[in-house]
LUMPATOR-209388 format. One record per residue (C-alpha): residue in one letter; x, y, z. Coordinates in nm, 2 decimals, decimal comma. Layout:
N
REC | A | X | Y | Z
...
This chain:
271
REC | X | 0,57 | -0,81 | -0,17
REC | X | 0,33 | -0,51 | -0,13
REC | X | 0,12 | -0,66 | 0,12
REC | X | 0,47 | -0,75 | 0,31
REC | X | 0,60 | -0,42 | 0,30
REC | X | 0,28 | -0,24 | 0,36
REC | X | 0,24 | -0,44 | 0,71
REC | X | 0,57 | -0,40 | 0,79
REC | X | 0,55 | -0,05 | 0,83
REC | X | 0,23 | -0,07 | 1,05
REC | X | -0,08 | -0,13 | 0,81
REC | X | -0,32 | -0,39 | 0,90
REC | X | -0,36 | -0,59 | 0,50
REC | X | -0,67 | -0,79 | 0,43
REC | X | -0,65 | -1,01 | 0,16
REC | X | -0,92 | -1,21 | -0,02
REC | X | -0,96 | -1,44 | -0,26
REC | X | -1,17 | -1,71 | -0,38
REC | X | -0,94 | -1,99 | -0,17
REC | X | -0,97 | -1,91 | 0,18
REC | X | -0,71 | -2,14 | 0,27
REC | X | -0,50 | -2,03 | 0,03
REC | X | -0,54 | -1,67 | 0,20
REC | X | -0,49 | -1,82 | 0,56
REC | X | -0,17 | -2,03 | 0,46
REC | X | -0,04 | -1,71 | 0,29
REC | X | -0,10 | -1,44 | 0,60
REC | X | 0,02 | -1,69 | 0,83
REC | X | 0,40 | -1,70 | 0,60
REC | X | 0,36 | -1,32 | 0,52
REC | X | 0,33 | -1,28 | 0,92
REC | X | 0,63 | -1,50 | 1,01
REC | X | 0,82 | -1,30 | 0,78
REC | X | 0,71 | -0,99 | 0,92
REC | X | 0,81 | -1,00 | 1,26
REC | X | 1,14 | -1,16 | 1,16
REC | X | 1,20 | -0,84 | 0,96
REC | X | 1,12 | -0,63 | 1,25
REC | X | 1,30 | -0,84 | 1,51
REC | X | 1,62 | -0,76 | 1,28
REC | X | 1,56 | -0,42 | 1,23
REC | X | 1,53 | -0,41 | 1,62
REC | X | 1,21 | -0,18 | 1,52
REC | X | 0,92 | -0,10 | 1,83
REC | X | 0,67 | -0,38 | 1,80
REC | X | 0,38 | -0,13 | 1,83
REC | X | 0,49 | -0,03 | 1,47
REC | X | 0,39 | -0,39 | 1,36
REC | X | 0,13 | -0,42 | 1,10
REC | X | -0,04 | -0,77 | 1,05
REC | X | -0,16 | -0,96 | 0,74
REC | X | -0,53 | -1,09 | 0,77
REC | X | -0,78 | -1,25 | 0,59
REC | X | -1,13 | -1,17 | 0,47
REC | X | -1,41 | -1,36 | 0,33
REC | X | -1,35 | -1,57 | 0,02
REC | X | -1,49 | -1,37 | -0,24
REC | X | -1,53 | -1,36 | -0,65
REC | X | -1,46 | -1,04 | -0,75
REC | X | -1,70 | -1,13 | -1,06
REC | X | -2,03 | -1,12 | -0,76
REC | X | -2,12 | -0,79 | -0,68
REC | X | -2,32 | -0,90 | -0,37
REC | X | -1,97 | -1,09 | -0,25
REC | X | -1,75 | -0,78 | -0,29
REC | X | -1,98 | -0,56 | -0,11
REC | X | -1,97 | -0,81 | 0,15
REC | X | -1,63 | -0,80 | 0,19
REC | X | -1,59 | -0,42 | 0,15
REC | X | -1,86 | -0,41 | 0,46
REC | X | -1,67 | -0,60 | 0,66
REC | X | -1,35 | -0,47 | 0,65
REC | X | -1,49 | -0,14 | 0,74
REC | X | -1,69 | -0,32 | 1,05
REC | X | -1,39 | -0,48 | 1,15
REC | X | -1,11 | -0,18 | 1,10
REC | X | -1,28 | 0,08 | 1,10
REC | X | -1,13 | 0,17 | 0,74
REC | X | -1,06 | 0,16 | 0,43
REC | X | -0,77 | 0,36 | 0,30
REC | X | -0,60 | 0,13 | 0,01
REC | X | -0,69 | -0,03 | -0,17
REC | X | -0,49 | -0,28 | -0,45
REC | X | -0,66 | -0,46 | -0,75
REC | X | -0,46 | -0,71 | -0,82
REC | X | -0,67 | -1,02 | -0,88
REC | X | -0,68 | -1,15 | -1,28
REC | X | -0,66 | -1,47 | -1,50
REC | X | -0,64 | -1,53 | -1,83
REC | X | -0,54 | -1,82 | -2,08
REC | X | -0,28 | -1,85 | -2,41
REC | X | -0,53 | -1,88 | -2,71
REC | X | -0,57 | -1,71 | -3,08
REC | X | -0,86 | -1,51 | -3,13
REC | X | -0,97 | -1,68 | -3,38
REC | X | -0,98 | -2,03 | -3,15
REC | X | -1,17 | -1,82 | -2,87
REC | X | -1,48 | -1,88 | -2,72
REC | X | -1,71 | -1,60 | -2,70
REC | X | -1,75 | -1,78 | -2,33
REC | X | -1,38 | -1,74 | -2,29
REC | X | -1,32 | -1,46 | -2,36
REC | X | -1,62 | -1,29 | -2,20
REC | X | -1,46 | -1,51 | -1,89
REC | X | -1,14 | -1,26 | -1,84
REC | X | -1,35 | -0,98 | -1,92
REC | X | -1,62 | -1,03 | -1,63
REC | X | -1,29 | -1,11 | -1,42
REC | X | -1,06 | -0,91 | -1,48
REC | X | -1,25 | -0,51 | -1,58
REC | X | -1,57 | -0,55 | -1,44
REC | X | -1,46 | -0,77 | -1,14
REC | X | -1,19 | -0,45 | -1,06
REC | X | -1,48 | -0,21 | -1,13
REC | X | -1,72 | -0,40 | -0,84
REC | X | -1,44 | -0,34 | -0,60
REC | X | -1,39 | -0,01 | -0,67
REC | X | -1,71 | 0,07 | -0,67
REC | X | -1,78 | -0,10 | -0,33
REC | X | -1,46 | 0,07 | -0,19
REC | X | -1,58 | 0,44 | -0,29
REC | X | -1,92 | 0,37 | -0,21
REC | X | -1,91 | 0,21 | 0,11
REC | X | -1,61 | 0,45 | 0,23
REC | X | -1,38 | 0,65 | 0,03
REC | X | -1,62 | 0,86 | -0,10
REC | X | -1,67 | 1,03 | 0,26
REC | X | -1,29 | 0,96 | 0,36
REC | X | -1,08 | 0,97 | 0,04
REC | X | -0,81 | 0,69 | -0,03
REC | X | -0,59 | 0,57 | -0,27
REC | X | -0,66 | 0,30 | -0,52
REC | X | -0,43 | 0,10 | -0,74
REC | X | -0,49 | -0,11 | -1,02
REC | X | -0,21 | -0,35 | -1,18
REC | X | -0,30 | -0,42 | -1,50
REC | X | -0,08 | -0,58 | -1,80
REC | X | 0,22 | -0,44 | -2,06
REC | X | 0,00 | -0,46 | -2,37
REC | X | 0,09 | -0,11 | -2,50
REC | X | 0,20 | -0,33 | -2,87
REC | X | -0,08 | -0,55 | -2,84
REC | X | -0,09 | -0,90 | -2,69
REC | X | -0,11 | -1,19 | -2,97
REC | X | -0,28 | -1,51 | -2,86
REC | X | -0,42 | -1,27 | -2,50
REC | X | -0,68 | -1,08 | -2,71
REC | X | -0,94 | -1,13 | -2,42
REC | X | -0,68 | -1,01 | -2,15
REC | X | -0,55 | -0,70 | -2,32
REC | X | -0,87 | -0,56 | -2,41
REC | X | -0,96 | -0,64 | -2,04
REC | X | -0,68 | -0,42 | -1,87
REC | X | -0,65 | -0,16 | -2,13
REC | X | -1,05 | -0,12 | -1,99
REC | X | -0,91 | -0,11 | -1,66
REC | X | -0,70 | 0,19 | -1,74
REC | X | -0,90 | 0,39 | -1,90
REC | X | -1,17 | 0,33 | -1,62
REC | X | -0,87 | 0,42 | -1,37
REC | X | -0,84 | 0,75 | -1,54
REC | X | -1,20 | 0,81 | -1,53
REC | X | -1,29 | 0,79 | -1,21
REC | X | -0,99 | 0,96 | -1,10
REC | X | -1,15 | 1,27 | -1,28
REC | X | -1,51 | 1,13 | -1,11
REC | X | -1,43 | 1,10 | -0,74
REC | X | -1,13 | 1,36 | -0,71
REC | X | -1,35 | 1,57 | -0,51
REC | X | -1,34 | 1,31 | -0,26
REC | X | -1,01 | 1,30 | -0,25
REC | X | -0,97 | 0,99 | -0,40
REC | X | -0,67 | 0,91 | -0,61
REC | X | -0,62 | 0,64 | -0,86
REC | X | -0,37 | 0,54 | -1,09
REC | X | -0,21 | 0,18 | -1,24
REC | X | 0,04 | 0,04 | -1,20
REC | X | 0,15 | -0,16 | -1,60
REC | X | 0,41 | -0,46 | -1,53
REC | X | 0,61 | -0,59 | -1,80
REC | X | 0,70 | -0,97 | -1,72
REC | X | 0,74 | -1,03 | -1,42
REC | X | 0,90 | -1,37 | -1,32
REC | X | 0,79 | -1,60 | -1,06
REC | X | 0,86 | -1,98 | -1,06
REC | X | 0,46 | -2,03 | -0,96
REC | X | 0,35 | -1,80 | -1,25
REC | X | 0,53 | -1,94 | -1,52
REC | X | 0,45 | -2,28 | -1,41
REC | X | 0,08 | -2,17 | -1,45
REC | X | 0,19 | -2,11 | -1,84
REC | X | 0,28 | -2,44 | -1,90
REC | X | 0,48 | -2,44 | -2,21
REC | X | 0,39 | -2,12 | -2,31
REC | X | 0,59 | -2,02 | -2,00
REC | X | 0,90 | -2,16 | -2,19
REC | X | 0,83 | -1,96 | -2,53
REC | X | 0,81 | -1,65 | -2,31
REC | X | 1,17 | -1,72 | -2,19
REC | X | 1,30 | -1,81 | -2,54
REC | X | 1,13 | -1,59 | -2,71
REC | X | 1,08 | -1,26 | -2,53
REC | X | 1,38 | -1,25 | -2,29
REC | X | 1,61 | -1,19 | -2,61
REC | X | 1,40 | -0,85 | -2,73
REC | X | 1,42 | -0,68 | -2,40
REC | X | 1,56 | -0,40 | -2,35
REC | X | 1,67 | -0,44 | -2,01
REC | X | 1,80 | -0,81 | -2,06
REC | X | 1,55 | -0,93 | -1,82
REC | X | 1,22 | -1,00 | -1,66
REC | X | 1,12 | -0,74 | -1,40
REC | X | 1,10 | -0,87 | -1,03
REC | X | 0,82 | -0,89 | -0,81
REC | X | 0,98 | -0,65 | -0,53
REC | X | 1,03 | -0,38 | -0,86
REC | X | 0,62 | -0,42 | -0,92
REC | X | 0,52 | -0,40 | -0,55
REC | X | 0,76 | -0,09 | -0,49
REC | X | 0,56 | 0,12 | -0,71
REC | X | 0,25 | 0,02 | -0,63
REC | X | 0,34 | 0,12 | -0,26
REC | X | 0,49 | 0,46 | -0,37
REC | X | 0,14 | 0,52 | -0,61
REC | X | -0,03 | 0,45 | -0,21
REC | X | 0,14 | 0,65 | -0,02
REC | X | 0,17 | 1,06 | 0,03
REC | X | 0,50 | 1,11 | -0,15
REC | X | 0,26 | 1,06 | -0,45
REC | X | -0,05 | 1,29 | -0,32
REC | X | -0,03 | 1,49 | -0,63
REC | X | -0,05 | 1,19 | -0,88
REC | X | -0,42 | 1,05 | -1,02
REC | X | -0,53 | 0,92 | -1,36
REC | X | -0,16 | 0,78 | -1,39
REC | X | -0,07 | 0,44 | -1,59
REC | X | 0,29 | 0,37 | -1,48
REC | X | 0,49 | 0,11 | -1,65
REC | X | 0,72 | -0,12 | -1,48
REC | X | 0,88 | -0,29 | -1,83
REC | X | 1,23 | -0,20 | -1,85
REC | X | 1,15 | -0,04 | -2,15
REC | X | 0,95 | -0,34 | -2,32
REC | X | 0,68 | -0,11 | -2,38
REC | X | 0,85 | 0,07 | -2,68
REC | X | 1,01 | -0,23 | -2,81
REC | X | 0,80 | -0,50 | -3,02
REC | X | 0,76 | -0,84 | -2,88
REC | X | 0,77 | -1,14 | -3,14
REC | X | 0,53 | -1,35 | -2,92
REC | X | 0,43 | -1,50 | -3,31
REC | X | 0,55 | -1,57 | -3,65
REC | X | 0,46 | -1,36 | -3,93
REC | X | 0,56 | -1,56 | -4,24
REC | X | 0,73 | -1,36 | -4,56
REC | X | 0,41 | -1,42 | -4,78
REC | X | 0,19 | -1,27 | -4,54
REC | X | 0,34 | -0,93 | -4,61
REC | X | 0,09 | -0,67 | -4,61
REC | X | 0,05 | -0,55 | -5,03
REC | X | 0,19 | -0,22 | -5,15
REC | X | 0,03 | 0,08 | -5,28
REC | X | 0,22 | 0,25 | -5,52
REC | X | 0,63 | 0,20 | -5,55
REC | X | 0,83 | 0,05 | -5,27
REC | X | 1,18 | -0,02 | -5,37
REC | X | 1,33 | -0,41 | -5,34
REC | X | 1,58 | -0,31 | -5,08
REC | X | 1,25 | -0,15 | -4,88
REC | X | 1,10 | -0,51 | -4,84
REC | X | 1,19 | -0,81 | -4,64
């Protein structure tokens, strides 16, 4: 939805991942869509922004993400946005995780969003300025059975905010954008069960009633882009409807696991 919107209103969107193909099949819908919108809207067809696609890349090899932050620059000319949304992670306790696995998301998810920002400053920002968003994850309660990924985004934000202190002189903002859950057919399908615990589970403790939407994620990130938000940097903004100040009972915590008392609790104080 952000890379829709964004190329709807004129930008020229490179996207990248490790799938190529993926990317290509992706642009091409995101395209179609595009000029429909525009034909609609009856809007000047100079206005018209495209979707394109850039080298397949791991954001986890620095050597690949300079390469790709090179040639977008060589090709455009520019570098104004930027949008880390790339991530992975799997359903599994801590005490059932592999130090492999876990160090997996890590390298993926905050230091593969660090090598990107890194080549984007670097490479062009720092003499041009921009604005950078990350999208990280609603983990403001913790994250049972996602140890690896909630240590990996709360990482991401607090780099965010750092190096929006670091590279402010360069004009260069950045802030992140913290989704609750979001629901997507494809993303719970990734979940496999799990995806139906999350419905069964969470959906009844939310605050809101519901999941957030894709358009309600993509909507901030594009406002975080743009000028109407020149004076906002270092910025985590939540898109949970509320989920952030509201426990989630992803797990069960039996009545014998009750934490011990010091000193005189009364019966009707206890579960």
């Amino acid at each position: 939805m952000i890379i829709k919107l964004a190329a709807s209103l004129g930008a020229t969107v490179v996207i990248a991942s490790r799938d190529e193909d993926k990317c290509l099949a992706a642009a091409e819908e995101m395209n179609k869509e595009i000029q429909n919108v525009n034909i609609n809207n009856q809007q000047d067809n100079k206005c018209i922004g495209k979707v394109v696609v850039g080298p397949s890349v791991s954001i986890r090899d620095e050597e690949q993400v300079n390469n790709l932050i090179e040639h977008v620059i060589e090709k455009y000319k520019a570098l104004n946005f930027l949008v880390n949304n790339a991530g992975g992670q799997f359903v599994c306790s801590a005490e059932e995780m592999s130090s492999n696995g876990f160090n997996s998301v890590i390298q993926t998810n905050l230091v593969g969003t660090f090598h990107v920002c890194k080549a984007a400053y670097e490479y062009y920002m720092r003499d041009n300025g921009g604005s950078i968003v990350n999208i990280t994850l609603g983990n403001r309660n913790g994250m049972p059975n996602m140890s690896h990924s909630g240590a990996a985004r709360a990482g991401i934000e607090n780099m965010s905010i750092t190096l929006s202190q670091e590279w402010i002189e360069s004009g260069v903002r950045i802030n992140c954008v913290r989704p609750g859950i979001v629901f997507t057919e494809s993303g719970f399908r990734n979940y496999g069960p799990a995806g139906d615990i999350f419905l069964d589970r969470i959906l009844p403790s939310m605050p809101a009633g519901r999941f957030a939407s894709p358009e309600e994620i993509s909507s901030a990130v594009c406002w975080l882009l743009s000028d109407g938000a020149s004076y906002v940097t270092g910025s985590v903004v939540s898109v949970d409807g509320g989920a952030a100040y509201h426990f989630l009972p992803l797990i069960d915590i039996e009545n014998s696991c009750h934490l011990p008392v010091y000193g005189t609790l009364p019966t009707k104080a206890k579960l």
